[in-house]
N, CA, C and O atoms as a Maestro MAE file, in Angstrom:
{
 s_m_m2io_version
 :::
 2.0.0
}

f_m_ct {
 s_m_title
 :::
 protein
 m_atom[276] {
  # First column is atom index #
  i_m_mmod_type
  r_m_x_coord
  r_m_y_coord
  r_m_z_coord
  i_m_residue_number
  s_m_chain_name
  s_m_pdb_residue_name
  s_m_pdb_atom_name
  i_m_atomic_number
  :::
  1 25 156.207 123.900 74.841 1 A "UNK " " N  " 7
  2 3 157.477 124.493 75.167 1 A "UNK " " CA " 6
  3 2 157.307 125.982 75.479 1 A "UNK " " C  " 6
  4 15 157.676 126.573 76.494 1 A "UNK " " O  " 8
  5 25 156.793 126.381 74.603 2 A "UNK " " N  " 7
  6 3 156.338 128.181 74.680 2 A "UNK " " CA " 6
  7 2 155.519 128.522 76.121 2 A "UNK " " C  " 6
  8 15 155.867 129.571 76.664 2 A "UNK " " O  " 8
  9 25 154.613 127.844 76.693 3 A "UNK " " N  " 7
  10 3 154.197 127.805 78.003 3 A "UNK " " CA " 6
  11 2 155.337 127.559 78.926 3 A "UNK " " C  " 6
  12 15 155.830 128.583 79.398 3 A "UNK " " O  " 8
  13 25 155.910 126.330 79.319 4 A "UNK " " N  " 7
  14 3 157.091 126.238 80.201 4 A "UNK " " CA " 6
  15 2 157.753 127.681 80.349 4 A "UNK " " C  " 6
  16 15 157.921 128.359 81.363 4 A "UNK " " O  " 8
  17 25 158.117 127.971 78.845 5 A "UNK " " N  " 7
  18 3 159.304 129.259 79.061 5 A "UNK " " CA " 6
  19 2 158.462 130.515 79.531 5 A "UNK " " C  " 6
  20 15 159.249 131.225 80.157 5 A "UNK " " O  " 8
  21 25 157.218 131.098 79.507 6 A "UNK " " N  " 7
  22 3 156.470 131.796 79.930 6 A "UNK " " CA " 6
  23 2 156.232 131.839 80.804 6 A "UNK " " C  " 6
  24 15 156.276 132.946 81.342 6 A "UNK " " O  " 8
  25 25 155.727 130.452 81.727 7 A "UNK " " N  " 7
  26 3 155.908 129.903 83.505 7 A "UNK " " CA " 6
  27 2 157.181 130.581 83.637 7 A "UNK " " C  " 6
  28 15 157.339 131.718 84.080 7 A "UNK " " O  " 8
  29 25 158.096 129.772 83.206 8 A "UNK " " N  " 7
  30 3 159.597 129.885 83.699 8 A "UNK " " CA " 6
  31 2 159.792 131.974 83.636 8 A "UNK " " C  " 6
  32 15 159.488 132.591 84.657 8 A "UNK " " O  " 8
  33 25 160.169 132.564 82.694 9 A "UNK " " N  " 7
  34 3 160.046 133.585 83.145 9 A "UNK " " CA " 6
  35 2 159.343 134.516 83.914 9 A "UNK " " C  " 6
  36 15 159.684 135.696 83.998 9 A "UNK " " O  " 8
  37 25 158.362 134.026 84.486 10 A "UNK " " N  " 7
  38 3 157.519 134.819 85.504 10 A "UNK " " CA " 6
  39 2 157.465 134.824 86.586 10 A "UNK " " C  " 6
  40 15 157.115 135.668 87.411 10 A "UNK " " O  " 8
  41 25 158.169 132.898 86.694 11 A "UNK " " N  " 7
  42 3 158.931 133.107 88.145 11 A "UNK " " CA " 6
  43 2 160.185 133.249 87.969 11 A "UNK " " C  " 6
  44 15 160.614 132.140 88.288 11 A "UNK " " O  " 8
  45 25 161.126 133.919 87.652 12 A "UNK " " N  " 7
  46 3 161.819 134.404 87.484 12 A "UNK " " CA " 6
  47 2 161.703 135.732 87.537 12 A "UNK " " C  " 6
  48 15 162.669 136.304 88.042 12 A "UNK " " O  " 8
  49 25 160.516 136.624 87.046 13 A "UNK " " N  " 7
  50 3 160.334 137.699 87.915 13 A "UNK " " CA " 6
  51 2 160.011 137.809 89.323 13 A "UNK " " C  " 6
  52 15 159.962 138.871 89.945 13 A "UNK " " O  " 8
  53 25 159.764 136.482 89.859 14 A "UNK " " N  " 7
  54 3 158.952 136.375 91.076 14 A "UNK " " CA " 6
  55 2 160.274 136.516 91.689 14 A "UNK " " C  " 6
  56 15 160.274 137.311 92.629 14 A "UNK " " O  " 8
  57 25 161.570 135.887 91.383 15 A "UNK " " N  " 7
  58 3 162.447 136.043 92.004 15 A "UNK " " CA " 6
  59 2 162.986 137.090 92.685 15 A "UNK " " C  " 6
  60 15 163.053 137.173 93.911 15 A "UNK " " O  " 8
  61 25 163.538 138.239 91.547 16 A "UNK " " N  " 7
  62 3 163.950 139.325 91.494 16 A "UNK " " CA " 6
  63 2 162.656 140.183 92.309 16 A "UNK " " C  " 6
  64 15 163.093 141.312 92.534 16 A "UNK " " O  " 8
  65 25 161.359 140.067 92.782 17 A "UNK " " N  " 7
  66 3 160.606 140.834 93.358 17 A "UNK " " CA " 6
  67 2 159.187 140.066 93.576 17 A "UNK " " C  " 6
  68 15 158.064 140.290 93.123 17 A "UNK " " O  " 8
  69 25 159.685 139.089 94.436 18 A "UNK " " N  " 7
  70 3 158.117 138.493 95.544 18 A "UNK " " CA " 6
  71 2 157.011 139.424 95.855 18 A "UNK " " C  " 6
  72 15 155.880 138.939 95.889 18 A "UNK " " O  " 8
  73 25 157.116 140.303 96.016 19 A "UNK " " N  " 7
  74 3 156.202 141.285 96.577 19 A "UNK " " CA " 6
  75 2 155.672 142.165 95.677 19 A "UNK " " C  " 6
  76 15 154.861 142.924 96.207 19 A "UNK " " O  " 8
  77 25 155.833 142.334 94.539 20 A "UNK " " N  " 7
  78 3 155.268 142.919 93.393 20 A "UNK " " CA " 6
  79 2 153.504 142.462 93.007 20 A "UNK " " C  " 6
  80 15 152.869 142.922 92.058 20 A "UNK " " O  " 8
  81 25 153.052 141.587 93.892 21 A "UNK " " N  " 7
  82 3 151.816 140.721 93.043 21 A "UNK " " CA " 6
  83 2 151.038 141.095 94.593 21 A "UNK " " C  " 6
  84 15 151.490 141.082 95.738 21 A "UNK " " O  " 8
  85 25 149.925 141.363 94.150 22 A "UNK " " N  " 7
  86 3 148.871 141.705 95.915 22 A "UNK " " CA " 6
  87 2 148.539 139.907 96.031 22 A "UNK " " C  " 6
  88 15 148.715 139.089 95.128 22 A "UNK " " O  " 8
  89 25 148.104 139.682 97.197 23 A "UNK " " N  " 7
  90 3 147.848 138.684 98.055 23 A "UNK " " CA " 6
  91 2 145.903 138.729 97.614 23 A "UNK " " C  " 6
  92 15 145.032 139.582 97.445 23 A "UNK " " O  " 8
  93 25 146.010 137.535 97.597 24 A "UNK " " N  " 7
  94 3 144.393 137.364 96.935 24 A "UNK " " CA " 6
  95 2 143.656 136.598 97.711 24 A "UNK " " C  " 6
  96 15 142.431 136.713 97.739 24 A "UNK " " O  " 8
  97 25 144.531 135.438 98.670 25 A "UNK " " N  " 7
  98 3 143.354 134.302 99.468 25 A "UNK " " CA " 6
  99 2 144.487 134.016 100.889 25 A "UNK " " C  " 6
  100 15 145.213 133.027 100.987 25 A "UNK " " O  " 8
  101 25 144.408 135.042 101.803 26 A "UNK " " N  " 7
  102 3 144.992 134.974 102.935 26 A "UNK " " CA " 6
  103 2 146.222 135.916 102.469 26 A "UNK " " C  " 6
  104 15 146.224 137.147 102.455 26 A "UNK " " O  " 8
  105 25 147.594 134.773 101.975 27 A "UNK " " N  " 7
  106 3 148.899 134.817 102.294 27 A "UNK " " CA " 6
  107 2 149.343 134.308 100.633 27 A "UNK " " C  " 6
  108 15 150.402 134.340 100.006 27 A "UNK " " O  " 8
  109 25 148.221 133.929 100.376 28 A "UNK " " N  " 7
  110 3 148.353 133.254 99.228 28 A "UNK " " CA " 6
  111 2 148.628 134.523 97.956 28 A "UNK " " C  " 6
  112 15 147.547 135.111 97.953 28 A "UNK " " O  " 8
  113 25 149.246 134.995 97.231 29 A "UNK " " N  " 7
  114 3 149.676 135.991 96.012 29 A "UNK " " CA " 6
  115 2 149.500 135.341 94.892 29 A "UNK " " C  " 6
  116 15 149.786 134.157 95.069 29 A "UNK " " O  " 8
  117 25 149.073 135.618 93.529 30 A "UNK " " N  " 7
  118 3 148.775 135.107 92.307 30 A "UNK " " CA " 6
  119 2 149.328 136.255 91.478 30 A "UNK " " C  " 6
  120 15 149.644 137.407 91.777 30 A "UNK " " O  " 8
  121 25 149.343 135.561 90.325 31 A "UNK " " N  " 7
  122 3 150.436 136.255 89.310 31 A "UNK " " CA " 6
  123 2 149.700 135.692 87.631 31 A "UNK " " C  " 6
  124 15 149.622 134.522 87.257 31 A "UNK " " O  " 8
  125 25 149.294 136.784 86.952 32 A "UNK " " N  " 7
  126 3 149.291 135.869 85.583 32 A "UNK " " CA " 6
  127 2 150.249 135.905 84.352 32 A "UNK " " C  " 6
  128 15 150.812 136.870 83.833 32 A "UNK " " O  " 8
  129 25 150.276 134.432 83.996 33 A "UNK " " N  " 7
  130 3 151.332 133.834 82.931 33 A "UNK " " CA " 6
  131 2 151.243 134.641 81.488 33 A "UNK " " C  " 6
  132 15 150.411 134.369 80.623 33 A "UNK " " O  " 8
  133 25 152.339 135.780 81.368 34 A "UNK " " N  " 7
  134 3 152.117 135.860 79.903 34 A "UNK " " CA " 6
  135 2 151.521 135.291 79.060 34 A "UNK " " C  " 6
  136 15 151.641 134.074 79.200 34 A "UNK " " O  " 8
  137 25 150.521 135.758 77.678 35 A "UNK " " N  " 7
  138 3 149.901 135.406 76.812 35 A "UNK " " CA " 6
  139 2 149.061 133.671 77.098 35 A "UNK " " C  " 6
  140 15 148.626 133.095 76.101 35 A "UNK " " O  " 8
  141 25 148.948 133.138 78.203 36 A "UNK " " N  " 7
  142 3 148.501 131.950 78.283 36 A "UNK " " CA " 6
  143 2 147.501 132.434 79.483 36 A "UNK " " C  " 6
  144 15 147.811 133.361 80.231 36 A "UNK " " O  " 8
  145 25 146.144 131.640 79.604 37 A "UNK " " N  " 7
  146 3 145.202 131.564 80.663 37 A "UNK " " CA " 6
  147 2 145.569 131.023 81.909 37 A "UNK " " C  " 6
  148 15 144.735 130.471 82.627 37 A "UNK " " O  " 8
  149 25 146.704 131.134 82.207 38 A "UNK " " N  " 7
  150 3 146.864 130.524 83.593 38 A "UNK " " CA " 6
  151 2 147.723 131.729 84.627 38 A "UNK " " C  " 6
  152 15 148.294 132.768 84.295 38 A "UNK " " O  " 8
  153 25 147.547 131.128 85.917 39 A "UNK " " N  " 7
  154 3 147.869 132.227 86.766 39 A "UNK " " CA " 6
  155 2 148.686 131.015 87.958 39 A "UNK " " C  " 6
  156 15 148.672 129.786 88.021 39 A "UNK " " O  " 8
  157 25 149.249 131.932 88.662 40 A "UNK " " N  " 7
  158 3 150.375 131.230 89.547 40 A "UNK " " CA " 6
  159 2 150.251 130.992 90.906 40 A "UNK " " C  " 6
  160 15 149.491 131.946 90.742 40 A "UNK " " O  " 8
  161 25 150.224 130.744 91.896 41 A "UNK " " N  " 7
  162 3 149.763 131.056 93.001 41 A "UNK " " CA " 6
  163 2 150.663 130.545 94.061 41 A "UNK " " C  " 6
  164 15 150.879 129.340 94.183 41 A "UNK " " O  " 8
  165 25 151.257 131.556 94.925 42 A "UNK " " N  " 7
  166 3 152.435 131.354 95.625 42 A "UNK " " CA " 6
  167 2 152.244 132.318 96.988 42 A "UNK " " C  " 6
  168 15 151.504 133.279 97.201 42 A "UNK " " O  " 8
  169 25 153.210 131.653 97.786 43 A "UNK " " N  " 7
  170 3 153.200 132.255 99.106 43 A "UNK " " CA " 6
  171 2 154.964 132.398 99.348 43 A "UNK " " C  " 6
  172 15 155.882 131.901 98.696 43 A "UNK " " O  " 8
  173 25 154.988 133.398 100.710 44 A "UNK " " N  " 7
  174 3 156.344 133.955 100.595 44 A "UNK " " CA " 6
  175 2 156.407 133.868 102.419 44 A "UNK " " C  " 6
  176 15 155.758 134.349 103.347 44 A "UNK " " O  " 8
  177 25 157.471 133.049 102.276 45 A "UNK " " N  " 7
  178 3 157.760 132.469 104.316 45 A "UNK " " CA " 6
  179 2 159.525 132.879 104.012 45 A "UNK " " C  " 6
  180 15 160.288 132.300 103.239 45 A "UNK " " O  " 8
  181 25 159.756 133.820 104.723 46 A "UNK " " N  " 7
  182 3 160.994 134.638 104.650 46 A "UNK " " CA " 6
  183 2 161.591 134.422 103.172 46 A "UNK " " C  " 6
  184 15 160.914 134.843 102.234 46 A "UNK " " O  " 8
  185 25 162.339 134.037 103.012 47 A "UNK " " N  " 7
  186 3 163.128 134.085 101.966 47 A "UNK " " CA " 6
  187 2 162.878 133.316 100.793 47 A "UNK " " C  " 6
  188 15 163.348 133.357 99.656 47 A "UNK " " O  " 8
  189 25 161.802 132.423 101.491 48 A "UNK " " N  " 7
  190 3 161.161 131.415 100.020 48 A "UNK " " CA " 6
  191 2 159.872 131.530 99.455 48 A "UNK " " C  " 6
  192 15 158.890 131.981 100.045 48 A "UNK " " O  " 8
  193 25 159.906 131.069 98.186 49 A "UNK " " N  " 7
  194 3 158.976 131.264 97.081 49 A "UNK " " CA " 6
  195 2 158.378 130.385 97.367 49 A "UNK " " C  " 6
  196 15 159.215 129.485 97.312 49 A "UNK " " O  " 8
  197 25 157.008 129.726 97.801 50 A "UNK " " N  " 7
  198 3 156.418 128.841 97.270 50 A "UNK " " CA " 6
  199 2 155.154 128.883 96.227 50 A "UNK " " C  " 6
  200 15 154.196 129.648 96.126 50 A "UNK " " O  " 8
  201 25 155.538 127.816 95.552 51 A "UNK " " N  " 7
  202 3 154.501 128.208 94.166 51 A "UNK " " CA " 6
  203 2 153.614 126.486 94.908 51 A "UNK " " C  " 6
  204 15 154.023 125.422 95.374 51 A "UNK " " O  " 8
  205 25 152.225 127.141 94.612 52 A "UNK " " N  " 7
  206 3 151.393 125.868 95.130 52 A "UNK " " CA " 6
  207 2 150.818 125.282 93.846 52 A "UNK " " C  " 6
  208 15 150.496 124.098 93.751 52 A "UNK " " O  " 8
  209 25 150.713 126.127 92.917 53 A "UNK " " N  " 7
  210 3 150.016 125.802 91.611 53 A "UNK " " CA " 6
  211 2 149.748 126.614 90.615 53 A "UNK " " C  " 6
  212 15 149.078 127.623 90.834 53 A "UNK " " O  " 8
  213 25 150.140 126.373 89.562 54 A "UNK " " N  " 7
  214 3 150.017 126.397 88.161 54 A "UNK " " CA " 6
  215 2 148.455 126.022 87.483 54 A "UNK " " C  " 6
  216 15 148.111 124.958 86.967 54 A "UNK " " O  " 8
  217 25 147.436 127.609 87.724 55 A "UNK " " N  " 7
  218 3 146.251 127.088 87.196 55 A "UNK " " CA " 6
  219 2 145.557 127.951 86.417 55 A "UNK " " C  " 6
  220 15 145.717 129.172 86.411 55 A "UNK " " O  " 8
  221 25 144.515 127.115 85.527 56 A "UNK " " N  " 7
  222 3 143.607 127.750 84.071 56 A "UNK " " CA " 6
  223 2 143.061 129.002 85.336 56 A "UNK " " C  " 6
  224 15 142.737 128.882 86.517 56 A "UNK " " O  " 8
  225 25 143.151 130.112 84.467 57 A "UNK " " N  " 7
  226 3 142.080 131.088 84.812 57 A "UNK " " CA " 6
  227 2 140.876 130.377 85.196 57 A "UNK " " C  " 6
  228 15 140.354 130.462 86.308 57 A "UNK " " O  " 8
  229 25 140.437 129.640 84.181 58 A "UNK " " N  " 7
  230 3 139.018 129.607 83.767 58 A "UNK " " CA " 6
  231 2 138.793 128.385 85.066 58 A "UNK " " C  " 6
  232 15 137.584 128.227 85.235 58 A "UNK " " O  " 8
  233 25 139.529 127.602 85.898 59 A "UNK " " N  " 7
  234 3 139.003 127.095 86.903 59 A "UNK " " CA " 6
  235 2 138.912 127.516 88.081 59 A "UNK " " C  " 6
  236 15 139.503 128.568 88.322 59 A "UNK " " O  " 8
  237 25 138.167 126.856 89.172 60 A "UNK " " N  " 7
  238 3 137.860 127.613 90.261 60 A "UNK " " CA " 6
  239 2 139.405 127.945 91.034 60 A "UNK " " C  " 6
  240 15 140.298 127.107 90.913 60 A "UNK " " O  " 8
  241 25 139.591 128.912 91.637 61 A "UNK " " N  " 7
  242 3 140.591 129.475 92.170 61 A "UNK " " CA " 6
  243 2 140.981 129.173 93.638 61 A "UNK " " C  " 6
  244 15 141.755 129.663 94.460 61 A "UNK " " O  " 8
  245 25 140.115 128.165 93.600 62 A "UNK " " N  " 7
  246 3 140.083 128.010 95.615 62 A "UNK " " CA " 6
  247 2 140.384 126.370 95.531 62 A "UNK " " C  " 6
  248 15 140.272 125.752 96.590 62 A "UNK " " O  " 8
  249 25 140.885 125.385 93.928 63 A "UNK " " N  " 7
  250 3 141.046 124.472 94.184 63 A "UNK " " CA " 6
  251 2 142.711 124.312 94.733 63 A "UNK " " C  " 6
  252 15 142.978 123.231 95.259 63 A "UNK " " O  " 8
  253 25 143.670 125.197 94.644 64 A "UNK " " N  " 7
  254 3 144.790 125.264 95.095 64 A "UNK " " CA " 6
  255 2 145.095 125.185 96.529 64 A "UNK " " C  " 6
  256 15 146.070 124.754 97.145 64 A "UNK " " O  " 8
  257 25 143.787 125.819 96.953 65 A "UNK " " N  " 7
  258 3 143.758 125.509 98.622 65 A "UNK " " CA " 6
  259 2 143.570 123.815 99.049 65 A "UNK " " C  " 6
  260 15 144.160 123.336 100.018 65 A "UNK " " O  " 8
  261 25 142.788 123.133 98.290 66 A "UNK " " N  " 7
  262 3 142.896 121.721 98.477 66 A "UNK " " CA " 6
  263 2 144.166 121.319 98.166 66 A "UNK " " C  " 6
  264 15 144.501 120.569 99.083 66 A "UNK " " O  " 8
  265 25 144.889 121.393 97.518 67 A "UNK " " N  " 7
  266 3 146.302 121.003 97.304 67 A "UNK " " CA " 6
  267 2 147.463 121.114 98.400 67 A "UNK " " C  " 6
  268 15 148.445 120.380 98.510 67 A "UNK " " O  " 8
  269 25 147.094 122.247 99.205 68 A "UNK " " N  " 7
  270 3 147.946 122.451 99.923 68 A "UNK " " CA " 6
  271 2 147.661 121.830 101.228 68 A "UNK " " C  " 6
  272 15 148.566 121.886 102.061 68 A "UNK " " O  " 8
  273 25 146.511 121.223 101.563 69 A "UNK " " N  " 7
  274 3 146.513 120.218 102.874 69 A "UNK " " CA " 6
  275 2 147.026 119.425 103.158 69 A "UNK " " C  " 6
  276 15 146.777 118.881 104.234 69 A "UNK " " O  " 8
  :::
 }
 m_bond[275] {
  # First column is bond index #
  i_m_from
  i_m_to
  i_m_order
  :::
  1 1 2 1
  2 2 3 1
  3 3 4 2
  4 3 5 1
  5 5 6 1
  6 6 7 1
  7 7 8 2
  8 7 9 1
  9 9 10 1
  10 10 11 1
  11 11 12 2
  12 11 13 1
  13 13 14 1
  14 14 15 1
  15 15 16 2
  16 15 17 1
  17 17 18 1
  18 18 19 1
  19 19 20 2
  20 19 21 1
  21 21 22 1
  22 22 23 1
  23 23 24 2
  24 23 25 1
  25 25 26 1
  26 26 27 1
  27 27 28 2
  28 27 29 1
  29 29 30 1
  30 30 31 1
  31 31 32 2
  32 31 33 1
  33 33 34 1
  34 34 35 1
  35 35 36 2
  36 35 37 1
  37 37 38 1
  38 38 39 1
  39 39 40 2
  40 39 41 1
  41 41 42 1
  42 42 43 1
  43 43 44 2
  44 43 45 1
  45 45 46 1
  46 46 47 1
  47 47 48 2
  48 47 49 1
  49 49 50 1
  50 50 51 1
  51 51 52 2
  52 51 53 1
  53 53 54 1
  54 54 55 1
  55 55 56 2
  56 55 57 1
  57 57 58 1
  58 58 59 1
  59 59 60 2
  60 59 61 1
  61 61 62 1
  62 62 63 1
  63 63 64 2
  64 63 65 1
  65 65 66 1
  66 66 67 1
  67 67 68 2
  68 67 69 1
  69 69 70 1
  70 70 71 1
  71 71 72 2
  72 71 73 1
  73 73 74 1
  74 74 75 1
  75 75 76 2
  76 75 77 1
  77 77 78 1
  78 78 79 1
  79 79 80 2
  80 79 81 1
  81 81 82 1
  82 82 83 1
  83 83 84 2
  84 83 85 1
  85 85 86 1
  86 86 87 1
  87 87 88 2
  88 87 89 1
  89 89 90 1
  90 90 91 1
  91 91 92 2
  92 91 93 1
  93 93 94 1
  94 94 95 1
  95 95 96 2
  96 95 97 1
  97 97 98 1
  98 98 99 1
  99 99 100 2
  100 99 101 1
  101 101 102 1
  102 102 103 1
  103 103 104 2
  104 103 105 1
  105 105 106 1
  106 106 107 1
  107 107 108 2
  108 107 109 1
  109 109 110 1
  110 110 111 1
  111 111 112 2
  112 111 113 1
  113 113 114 1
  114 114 115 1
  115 115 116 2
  116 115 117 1
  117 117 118 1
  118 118 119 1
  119 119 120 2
  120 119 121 1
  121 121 122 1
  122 122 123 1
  123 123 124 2
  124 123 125 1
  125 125 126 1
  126 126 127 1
  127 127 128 2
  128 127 129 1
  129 129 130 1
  130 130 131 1
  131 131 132 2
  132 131 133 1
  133 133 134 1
  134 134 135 1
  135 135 136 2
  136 135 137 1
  137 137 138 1
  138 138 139 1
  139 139 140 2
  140 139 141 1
  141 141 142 1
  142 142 143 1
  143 143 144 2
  144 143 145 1
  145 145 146 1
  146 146 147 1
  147 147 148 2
  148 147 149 1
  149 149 150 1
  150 150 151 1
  151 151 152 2
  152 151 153 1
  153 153 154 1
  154 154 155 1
  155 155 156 2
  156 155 157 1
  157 157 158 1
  158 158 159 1
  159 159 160 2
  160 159 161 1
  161 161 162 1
  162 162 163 1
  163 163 164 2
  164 163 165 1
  165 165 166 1
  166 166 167 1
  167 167 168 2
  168 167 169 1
  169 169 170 1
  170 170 171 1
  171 171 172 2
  172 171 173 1
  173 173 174 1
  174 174 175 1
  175 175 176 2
  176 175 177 1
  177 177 178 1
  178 178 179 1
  179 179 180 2
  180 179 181 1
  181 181 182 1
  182 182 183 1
  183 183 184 2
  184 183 185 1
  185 185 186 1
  186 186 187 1
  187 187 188 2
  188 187 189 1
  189 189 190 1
  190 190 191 1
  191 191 192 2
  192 191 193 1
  193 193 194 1
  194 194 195 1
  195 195 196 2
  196 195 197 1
  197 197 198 1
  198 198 199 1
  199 199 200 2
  200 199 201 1
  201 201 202 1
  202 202 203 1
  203 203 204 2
  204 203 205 1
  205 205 206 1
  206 206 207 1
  207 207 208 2
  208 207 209 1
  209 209 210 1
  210 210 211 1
  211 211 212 2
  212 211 213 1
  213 213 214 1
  214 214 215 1
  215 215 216 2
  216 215 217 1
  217 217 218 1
  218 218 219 1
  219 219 220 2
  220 219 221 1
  221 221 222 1
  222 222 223 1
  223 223 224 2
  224 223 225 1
  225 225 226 1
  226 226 227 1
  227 227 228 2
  228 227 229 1
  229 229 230 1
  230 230 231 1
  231 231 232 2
  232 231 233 1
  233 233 234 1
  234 234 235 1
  235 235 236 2
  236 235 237 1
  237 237 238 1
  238 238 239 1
  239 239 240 2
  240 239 241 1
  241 241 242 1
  242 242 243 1
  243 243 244 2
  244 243 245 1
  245 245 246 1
  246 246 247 1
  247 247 248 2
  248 247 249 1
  249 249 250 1
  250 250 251 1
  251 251 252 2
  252 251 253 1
  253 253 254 1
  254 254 255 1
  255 255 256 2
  256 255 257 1
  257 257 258 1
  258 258 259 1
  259 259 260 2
  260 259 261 1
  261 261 262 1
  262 262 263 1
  263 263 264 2
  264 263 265 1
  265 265 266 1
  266 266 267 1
  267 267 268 2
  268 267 269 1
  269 269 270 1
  270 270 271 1
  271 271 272 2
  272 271 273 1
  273 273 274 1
  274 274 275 1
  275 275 276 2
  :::
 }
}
């Protein structure tokens, strides 16, 4: 539960300010999750958020790009 609400508030900052987080793999922006090892990874096409994935630090960072094909 304590994770969800930690996700959940961070995009919820993502809301209030998309552009706060530098761009790491193209277009792609990452963000990390309060007190938990995971990081966020989202892209921004005018007015929308997309979040591609919810992932461990500790895994490779370029598997989110397979996800999105």
């Amino acid at each position: 539960m304590a994770f969800l609400e930690a996700v959940d508030t961070k995009i919820q900052l993502l809301i209030t300010n998309p552009n706060a987080y530098q761009k790491r793999y193209k277009e792609t922006r990452l963000t990390l999750v309060k007190k938990f090892p995971y990081a966020i990874h989202y892209t921004l096409e005018k007015n929308f958020i997309f979040v591609h994935a919810v992932l461990s630090t500790s895994r490779n960072p370029k598997i989110w790009n397979d996800r999105t094909k």
